[in-house]
Residue frames relative to the residue before (quaternion, step in Angstrom):
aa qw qx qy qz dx dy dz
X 1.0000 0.0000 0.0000 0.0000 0.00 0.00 0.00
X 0.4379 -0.5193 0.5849 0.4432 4.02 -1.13 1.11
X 0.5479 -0.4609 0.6546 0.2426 2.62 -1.91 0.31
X 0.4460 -0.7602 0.4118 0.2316 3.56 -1.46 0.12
X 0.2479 0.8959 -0.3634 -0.0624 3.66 -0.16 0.73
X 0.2803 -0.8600 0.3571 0.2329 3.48 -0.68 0.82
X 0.3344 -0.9022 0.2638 -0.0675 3.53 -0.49 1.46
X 0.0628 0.9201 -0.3863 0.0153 3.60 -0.01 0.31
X 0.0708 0.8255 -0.5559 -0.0674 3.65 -0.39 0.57
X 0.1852 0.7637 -0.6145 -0.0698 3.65 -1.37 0.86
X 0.5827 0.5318 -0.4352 0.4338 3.68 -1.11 -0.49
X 0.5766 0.5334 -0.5063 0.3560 3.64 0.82 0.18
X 0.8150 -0.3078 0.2676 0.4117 3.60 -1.98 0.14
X 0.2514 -0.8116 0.2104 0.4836 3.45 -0.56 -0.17
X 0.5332 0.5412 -0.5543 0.3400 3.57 1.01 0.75
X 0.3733 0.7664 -0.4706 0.2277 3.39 0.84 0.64
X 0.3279 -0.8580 0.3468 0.1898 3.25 0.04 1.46
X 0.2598 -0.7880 0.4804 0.2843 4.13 0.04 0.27
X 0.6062 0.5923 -0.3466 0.4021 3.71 1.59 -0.34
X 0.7918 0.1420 0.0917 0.5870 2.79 0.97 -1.37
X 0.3129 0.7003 -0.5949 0.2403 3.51 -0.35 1.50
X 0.8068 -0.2791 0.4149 0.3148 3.42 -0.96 -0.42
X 0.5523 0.5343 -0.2852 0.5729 3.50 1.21 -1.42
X 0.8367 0.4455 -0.1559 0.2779 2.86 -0.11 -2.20
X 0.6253 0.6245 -0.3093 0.3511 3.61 1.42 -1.10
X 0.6136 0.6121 -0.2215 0.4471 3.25 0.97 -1.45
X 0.7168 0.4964 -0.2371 0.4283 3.69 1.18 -1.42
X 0.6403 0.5812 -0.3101 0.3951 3.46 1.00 -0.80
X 0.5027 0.5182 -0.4677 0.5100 4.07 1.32 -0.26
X 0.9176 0.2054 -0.1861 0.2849 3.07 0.19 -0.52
X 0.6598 0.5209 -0.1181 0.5285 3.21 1.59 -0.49
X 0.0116 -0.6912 0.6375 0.3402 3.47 -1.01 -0.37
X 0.4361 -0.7388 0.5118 0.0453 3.43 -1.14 1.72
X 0.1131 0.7680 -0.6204 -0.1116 3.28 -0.39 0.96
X 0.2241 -0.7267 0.5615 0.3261 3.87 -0.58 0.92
X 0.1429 0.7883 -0.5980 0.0224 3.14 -2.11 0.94
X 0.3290 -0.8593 0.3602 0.1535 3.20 -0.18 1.65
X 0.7179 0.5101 -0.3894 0.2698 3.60 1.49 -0.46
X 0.8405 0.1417 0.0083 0.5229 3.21 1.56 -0.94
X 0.2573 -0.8493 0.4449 0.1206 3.72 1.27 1.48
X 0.0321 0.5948 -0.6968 -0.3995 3.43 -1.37 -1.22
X 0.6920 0.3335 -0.2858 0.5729 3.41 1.20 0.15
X 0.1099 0.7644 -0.6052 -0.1934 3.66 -1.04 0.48
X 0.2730 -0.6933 0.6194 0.2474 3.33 -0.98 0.61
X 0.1043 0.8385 -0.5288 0.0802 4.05 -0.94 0.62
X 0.2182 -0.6691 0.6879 0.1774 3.71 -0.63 0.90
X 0.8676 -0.3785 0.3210 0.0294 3.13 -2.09 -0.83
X 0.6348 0.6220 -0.0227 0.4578 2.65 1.98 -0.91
X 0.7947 -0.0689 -0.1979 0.5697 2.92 1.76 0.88
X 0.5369 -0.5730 0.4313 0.4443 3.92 -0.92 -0.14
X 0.2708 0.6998 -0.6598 0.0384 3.81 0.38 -0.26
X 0.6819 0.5522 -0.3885 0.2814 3.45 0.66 -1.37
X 0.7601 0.5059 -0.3731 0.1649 3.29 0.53 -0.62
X 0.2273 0.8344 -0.3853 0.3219 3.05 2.31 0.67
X 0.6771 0.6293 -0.0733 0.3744 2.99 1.49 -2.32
X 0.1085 0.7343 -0.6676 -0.0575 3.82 -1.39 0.69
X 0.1945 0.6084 -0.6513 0.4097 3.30 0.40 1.90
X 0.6576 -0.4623 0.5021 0.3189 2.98 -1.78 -0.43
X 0.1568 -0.8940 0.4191 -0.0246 3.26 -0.22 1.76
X 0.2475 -0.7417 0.6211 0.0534 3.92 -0.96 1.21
X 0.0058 0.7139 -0.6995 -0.0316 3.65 -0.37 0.91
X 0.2251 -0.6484 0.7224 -0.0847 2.90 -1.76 1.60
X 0.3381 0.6913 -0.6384 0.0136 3.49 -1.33 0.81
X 0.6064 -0.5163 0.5769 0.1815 3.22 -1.71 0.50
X 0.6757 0.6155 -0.1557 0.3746 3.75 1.12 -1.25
X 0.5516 -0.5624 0.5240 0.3238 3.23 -1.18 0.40
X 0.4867 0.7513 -0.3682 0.2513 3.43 0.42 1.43
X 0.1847 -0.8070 0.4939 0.2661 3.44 0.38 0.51
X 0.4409 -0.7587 0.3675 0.3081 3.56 -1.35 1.17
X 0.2727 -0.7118 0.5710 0.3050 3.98 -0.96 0.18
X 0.4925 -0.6458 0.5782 0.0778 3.51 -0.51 2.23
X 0.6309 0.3893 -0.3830 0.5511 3.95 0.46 -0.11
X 0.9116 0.1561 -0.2675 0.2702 3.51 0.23 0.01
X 0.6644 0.1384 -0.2943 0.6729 3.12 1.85 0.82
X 0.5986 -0.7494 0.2405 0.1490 2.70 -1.39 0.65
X 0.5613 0.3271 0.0478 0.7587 3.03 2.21 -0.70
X 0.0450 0.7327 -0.6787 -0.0219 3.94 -1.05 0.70
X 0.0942 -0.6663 0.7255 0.1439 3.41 -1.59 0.19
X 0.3736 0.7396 -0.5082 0.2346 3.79 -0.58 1.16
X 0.9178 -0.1604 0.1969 0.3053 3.50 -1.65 -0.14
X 0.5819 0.7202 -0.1808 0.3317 3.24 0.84 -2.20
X 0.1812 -0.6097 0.7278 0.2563 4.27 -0.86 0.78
X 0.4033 0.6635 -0.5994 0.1945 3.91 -0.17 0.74
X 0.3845 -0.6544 0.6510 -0.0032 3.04 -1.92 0.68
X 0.2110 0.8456 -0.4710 0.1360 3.17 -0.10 1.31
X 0.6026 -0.4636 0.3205 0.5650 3.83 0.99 0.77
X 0.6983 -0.5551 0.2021 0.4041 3.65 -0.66 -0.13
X 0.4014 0.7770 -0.3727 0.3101 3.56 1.18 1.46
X 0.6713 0.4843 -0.0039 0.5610 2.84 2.15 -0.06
X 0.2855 0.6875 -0.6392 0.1930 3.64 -0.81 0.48
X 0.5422 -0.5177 0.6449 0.1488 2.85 -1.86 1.68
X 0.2860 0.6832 -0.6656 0.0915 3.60 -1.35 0.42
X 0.3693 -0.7937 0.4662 0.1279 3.79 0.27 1.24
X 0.4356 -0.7534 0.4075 0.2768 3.45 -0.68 0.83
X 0.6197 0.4269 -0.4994 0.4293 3.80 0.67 0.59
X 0.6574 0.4298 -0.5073 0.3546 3.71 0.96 0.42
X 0.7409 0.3198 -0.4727 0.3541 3.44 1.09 0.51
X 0.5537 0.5290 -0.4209 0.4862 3.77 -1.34 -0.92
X 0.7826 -0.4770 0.2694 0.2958 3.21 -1.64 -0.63
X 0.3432 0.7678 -0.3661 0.3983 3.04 2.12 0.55
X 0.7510 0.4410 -0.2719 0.4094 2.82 1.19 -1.05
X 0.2875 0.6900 -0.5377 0.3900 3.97 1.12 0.26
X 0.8034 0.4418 -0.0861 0.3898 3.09 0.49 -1.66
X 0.3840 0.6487 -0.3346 0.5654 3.78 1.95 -0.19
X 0.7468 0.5955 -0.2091 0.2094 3.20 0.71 -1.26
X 0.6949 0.4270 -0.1654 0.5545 2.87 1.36 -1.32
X 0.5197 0.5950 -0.4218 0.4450 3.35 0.41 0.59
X 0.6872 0.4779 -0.2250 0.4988 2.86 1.37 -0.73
X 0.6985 0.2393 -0.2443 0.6286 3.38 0.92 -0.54
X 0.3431 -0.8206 0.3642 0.2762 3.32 0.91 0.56
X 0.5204 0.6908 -0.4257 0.2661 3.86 0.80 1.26
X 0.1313 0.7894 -0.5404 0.2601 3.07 1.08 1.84
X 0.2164 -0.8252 0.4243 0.3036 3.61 -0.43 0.25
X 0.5602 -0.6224 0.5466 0.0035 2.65 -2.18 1.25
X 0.3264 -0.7101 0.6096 0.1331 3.04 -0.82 2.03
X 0.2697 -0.7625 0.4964 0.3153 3.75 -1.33 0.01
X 0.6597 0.2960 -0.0923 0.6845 3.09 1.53 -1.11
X 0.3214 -0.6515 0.6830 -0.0759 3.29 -1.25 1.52
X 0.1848 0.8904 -0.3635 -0.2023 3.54 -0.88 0.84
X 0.3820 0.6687 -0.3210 0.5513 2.92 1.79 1.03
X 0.4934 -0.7146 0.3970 0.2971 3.23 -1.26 -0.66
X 0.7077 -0.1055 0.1996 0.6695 3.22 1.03 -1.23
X 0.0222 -0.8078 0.5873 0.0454 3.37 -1.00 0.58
X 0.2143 -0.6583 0.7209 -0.0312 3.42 -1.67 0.99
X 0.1399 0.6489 -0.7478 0.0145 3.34 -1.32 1.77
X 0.2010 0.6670 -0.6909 0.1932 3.30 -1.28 1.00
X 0.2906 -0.5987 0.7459 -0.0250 2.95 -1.64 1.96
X 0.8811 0.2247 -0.2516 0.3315 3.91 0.10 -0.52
X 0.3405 -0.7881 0.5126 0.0178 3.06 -0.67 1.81
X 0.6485 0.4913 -0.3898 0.4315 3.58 0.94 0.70
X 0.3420 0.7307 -0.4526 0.3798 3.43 1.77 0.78
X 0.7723 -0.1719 0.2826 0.5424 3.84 -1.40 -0.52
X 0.0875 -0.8109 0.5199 0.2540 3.07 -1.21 0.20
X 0.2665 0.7158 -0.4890 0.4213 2.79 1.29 1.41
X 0.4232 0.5849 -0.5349 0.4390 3.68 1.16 0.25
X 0.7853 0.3835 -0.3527 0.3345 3.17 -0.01 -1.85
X 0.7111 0.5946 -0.3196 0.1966 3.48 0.76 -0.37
X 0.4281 0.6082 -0.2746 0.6094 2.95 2.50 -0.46
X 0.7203 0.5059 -0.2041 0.4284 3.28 0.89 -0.76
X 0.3099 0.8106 -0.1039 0.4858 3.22 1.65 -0.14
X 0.8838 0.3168 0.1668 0.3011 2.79 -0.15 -2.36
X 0.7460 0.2662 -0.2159 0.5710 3.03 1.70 -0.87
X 0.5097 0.4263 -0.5877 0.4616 3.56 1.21 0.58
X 0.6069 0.5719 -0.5058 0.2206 3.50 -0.14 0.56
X 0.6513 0.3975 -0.3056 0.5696 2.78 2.05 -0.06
X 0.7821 -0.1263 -0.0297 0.6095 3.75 0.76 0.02
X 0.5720 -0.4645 0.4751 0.4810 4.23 -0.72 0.46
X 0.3410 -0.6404 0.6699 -0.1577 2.55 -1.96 1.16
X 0.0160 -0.7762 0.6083 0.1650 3.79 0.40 1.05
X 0.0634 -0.6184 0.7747 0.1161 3.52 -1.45 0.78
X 0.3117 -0.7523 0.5797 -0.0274 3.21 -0.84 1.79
X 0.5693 0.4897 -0.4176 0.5115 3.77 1.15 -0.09
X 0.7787 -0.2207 0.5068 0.2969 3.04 -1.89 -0.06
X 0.7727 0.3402 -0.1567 0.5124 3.56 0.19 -0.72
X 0.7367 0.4188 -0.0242 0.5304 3.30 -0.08 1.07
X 0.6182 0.6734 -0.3756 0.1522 3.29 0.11 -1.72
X 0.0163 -0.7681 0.6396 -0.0252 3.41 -0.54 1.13
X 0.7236 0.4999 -0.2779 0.3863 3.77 0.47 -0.17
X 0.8008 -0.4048 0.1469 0.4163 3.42 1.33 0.41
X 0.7739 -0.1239 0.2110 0.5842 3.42 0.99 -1.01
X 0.5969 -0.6788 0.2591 0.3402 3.68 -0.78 -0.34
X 0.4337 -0.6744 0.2743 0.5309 3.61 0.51 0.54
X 0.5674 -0.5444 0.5424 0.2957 3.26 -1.46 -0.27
X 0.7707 -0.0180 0.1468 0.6198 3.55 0.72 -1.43
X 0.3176 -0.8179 0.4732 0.0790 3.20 -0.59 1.72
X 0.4924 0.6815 -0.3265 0.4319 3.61 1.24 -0.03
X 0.7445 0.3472 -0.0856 0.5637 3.08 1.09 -1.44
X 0.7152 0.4362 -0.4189 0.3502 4.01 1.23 0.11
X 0.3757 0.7271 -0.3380 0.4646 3.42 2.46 -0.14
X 0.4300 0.7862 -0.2684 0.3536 3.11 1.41 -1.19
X 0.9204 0.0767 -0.0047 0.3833 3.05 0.22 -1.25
X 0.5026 0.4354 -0.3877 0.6384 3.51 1.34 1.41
X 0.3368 -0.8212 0.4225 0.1838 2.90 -1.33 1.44
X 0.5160 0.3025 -0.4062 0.6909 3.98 1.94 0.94
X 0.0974 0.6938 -0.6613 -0.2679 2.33 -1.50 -0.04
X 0.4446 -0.7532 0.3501 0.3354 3.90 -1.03 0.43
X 0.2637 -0.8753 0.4054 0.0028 3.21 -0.13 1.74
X 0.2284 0.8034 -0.5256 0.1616 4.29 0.93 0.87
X 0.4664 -0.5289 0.6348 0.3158 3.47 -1.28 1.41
X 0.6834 -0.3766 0.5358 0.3227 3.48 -1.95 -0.31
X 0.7452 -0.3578 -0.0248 0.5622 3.33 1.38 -0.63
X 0.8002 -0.4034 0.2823 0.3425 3.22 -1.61 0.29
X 0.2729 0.7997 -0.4818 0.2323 4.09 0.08 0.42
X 0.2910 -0.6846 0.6224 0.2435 3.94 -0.64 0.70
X 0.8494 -0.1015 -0.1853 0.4836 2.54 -1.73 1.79
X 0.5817 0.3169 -0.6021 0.4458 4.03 -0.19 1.15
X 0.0011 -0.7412 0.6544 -0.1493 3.27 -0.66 1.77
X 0.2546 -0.6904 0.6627 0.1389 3.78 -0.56 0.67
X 0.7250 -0.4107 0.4352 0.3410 3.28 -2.17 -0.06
X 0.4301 0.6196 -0.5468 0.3635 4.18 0.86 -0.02
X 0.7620 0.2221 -0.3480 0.4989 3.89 -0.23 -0.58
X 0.4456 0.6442 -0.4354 0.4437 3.60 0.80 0.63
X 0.8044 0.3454 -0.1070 0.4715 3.00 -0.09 -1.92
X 0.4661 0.6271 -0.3566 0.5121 4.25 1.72 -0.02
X 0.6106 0.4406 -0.2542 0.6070 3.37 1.11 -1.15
X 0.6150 0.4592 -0.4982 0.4034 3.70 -0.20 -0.54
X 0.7036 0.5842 -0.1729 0.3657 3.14 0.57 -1.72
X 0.0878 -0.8573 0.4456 0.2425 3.56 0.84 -0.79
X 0.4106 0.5069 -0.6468 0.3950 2.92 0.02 1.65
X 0.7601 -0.2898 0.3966 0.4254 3.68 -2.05 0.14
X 0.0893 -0.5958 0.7474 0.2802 3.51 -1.31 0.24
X 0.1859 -0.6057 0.7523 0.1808 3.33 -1.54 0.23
X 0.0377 -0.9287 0.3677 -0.0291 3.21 -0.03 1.46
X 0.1176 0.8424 -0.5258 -0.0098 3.80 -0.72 0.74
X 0.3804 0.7935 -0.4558 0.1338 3.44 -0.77 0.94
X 0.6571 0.2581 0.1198 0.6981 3.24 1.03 -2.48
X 0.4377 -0.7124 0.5466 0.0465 3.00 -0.78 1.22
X 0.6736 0.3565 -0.1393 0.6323 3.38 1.39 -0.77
X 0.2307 0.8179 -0.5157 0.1092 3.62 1.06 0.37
X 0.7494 0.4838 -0.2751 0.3588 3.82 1.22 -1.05
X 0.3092 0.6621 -0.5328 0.4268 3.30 1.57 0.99
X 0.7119 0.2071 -0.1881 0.6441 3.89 0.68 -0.89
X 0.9017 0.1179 -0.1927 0.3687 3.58 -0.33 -0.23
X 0.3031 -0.7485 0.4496 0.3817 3.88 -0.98 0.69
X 0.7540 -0.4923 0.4214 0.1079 2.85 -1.88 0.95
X 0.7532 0.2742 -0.2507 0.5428 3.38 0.98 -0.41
X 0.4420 0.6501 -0.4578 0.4152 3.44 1.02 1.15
X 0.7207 0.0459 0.0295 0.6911 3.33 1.35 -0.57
X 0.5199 -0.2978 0.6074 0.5217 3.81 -2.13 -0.04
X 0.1603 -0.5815 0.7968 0.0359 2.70 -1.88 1.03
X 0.3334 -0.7295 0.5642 0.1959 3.78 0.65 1.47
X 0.5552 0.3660 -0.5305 0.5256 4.65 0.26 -0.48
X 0.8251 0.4337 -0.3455 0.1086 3.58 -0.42 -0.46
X 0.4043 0.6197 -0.3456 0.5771 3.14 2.22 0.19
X 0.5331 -0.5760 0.5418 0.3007 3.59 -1.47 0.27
X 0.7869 0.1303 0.0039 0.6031 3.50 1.52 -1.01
X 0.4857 -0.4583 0.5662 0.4832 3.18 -1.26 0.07
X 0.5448 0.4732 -0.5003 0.4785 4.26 0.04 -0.43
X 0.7411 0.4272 -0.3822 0.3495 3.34 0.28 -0.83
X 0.5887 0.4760 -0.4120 0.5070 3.81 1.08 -0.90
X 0.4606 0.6372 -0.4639 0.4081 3.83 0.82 -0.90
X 0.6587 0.5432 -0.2412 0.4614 3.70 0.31 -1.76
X 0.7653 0.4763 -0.2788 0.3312 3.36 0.50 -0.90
X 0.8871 0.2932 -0.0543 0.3525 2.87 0.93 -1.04
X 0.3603 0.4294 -0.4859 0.6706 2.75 2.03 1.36
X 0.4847 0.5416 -0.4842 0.4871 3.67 0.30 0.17
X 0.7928 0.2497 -0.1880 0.5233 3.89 0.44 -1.38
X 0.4350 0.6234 -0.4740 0.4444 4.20 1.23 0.74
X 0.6403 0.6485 -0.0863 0.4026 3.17 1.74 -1.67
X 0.6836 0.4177 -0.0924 0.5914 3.42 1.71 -1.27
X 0.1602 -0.6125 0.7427 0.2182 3.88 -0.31 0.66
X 0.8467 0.3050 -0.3445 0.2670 3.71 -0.17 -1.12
X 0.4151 0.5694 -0.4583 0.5417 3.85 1.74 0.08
X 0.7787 0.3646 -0.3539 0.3679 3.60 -0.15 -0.82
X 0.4939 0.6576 -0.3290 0.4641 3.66 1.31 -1.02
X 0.7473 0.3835 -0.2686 0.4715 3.82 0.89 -1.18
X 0.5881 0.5088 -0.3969 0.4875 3.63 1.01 -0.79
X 0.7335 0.4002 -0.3417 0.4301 4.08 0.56 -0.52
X 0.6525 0.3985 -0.4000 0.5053 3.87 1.04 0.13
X 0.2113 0.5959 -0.6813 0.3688 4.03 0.96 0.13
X 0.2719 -0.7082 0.5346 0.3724 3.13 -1.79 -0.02
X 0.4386 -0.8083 0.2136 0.3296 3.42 -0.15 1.04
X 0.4612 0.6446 -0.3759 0.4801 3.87 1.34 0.12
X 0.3528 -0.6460 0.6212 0.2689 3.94 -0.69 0.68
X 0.7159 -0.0051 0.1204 0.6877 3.74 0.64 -1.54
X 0.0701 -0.8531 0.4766 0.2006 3.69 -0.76 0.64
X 0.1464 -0.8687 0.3874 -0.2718 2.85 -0.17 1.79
X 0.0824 -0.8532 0.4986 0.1290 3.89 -0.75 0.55
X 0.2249 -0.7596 0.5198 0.3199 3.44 -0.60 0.08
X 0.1974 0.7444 -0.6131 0.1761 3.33 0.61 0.51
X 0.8562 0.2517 -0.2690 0.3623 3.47 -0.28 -1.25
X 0.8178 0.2993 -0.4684 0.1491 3.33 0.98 -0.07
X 0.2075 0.6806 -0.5962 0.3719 3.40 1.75 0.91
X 0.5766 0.6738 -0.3203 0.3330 3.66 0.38 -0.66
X 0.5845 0.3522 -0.2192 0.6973 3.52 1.21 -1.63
X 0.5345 0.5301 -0.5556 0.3531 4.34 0.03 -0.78
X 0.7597 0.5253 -0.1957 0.3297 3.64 0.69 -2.01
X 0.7419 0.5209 -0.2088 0.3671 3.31 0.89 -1.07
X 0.6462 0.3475 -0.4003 0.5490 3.49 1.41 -0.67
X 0.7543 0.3905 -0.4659 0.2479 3.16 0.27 0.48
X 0.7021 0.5048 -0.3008 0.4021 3.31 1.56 0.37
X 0.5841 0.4408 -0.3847 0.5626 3.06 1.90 0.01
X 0.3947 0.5419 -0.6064 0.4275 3.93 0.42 0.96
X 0.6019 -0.4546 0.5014 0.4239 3.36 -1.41 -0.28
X 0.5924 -0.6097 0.2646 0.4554 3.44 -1.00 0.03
X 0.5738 0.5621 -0.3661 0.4699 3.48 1.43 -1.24
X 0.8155 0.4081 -0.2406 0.3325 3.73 0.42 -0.25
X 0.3464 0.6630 -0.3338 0.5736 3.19 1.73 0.16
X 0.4112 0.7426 -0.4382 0.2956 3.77 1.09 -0.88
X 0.1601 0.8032 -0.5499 -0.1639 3.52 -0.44 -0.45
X 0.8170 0.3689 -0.2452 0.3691 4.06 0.93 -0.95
X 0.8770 -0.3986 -0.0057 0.2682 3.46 -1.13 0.51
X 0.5453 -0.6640 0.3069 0.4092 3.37 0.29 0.84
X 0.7655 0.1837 -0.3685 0.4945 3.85 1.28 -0.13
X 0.1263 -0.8133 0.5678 -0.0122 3.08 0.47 1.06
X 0.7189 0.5031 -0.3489 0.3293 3.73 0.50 -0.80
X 0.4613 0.5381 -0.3449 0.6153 3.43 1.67 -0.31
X 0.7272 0.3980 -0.3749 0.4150 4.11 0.25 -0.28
X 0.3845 0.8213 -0.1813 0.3804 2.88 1.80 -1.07
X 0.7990 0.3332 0.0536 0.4977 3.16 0.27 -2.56
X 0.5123 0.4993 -0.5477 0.4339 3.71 1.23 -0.28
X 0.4271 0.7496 -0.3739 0.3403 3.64 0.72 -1.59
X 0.8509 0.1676 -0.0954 0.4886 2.71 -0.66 -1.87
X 0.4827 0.6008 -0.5157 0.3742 4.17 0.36 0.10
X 0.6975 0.5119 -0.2517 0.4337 3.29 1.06 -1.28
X 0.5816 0.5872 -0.3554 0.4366 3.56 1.22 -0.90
X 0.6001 0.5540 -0.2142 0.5358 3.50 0.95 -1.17
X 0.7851 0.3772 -0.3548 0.3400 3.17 0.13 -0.81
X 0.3100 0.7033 -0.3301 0.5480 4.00 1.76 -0.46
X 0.8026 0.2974 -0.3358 0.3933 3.10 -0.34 -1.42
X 0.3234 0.8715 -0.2560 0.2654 3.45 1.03 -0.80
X 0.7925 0.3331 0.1047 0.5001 2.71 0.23 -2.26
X 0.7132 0.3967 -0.3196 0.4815 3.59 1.10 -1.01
X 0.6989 0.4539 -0.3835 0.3980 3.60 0.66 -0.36
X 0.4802 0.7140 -0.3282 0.3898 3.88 1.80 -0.28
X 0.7230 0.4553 -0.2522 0.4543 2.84 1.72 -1.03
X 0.4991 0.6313 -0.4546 0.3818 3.41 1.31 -0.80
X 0.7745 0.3403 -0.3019 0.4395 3.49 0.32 -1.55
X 0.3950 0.6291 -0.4897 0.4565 3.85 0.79 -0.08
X 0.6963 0.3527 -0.3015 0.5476 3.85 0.27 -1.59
X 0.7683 0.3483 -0.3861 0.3733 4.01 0.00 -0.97
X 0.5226 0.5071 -0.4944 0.4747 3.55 0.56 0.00
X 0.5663 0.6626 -0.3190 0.3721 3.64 0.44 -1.12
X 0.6516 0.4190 -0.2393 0.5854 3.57 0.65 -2.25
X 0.5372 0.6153 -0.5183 0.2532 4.01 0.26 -1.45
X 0.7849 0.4704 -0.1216 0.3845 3.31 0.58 -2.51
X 0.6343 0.5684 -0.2019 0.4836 3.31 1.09 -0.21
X 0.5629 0.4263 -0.3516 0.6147 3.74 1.69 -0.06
X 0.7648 0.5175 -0.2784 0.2640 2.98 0.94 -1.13
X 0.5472 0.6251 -0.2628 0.4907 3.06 1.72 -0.44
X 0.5969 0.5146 -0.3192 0.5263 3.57 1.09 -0.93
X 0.7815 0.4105 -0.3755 0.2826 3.51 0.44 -0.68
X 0.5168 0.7424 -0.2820 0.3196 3.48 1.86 -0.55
């Protein structure tokens, strides 16, 4: 007979399904999952908000983000980070799960399709305009040497925003492939979802990127002195049908590799303990807890000082007009 466990996930995106994810999938071989949001023994929780600090269960913090976890306020993380932390911890990058990881797959078995004829050059999608601003500057650099469609929001030079970014990579033989920011070993699903697509990443982010992916598959923009220089490059391998041809048959995996099963062993030792022993962070946790949620308070604070700051301002400013 499964064992019983009661489960709960918040602070995540909001199409993040709680029925049907990864977490829940992985738990259901072996378990029988019963989700509950009022009174867990397990909480699963990402970033996108504070519910958790509602929650006094054992707590798994999951993110996708450039965020490093805080071991004082959960007991267990899944994220980005090369760290070693006894069994409270495990790297798992955020294109091998969700529906990133579909697209992970096929790299691995290497049955992504393969465009022959390219009729663009180089594409750029970005919607968030609060990233590096080392894109716009890649983005920049190589329109001076031929147009650059930026199919996102940000940017947008081609009319509107695409629909399906898979299918507008498609047709370009770069594309410009920049994390949000610059951080060793936090790689997202973007030099992924480039590979699917078959085209060049021009790539800037993880410095340590040529641990998971080889280098002579794409510009690895760290390994230039400048961005002009990566520019050079990658008008040199436009210039070379049989140079650019060789850079797209590399294989694009350093080691090809999944963390699936061992997120699996991570999950299970921590659901087949009891619950009191599953514990793992500091015993005052409510004091890390109450700093947290001090700090949250203490924001709003400041943002709402300013509000009444600006409406006083407009106020003294009628009052003046009317004098």
């Amino acid at each position: 007979m499964k064992k019983n466990i009661k489960i709960a996930f918040v602070d995540f995106a909001s199409d993040f399904d709680i029925r049907n994810n990864e977490f829940s999938t992985l738990l259901s071989e072996r378990y029988n999952v019963i989700i509950d949001d009022v009174s867990p023994d397990y909480l699963f929780y990402s970033n996108f908000g504070r519910e958790y600090l509602k929650y006094d269960c054992v707590k798994i913090f999951y993110t996708g983000e450039c965020i490093v976890p805080d071991f004082n306020l959960c007991d267990y993380a899944i994220a980005f980070d090369n760290l070693t932390f006894g069994d409270r911890y495990i790297r798992v990058p955020l294109y091998e799960l969700f529906q990133y990881g579909q697209r992970y797959r096929t790299l691995l078995d290497n049955s992504y399709k393969r465009i022959k004829d390219k009729s663009a050059f180089c594409g750029f999608v970005v919607s968030n305009d609060q990233g590096m601003p080392e894109r716009e500057e890649m983005f920049k650099l190589l329109s001076k040497y031929k147009k650059v469609d930026s199919g996102g929001r940000y940017k947008n030079n081609i009319g509107g925003a695409v629909n399906n970014k898979l299918e507008f990579d498609r047709q370009h033989k770069f594309s410009i492939v920049f994390e949000n920011c610059a951080y060793p070993s936090y790689t997202t699903e973007k030099i992924v979802d480039a590979f699917v697509a078959d085209t060049i990443p021009i790539y800037y982010g993880n410095p340590m990127i040529g641990k998971e992916f080889n280098t002579k598959s794409f510009i690895n923009v760290h390994e230039f002195s400048s961005f002009e220089n990566a520019v050079k490059r990658v008008i040199e391998i436009d210039n070379d049908p049989e140079l650019y041809d060789s850079i797209k048959s590399e294989p694009k995996l350093t080691e090809a590799r999944t963390n699936c099963e061992e997120l699996k062993s991570f999950l299970y030792n921590i659901f087949d303990q009891e619950i009191e022993c599953a514990r793992r962070r500091p015993v005052n946790t409510r004091t890390a807890e109450k700093e947290e949620e001090q700090k949250i308070y203490d924001c709003y604070l400041r943002i709402l000082g300013r509000k009444i700051k600006k409406i006083k301002s407009i106020i003294r400013r009628f009052k003046n007009k009317a004098l």
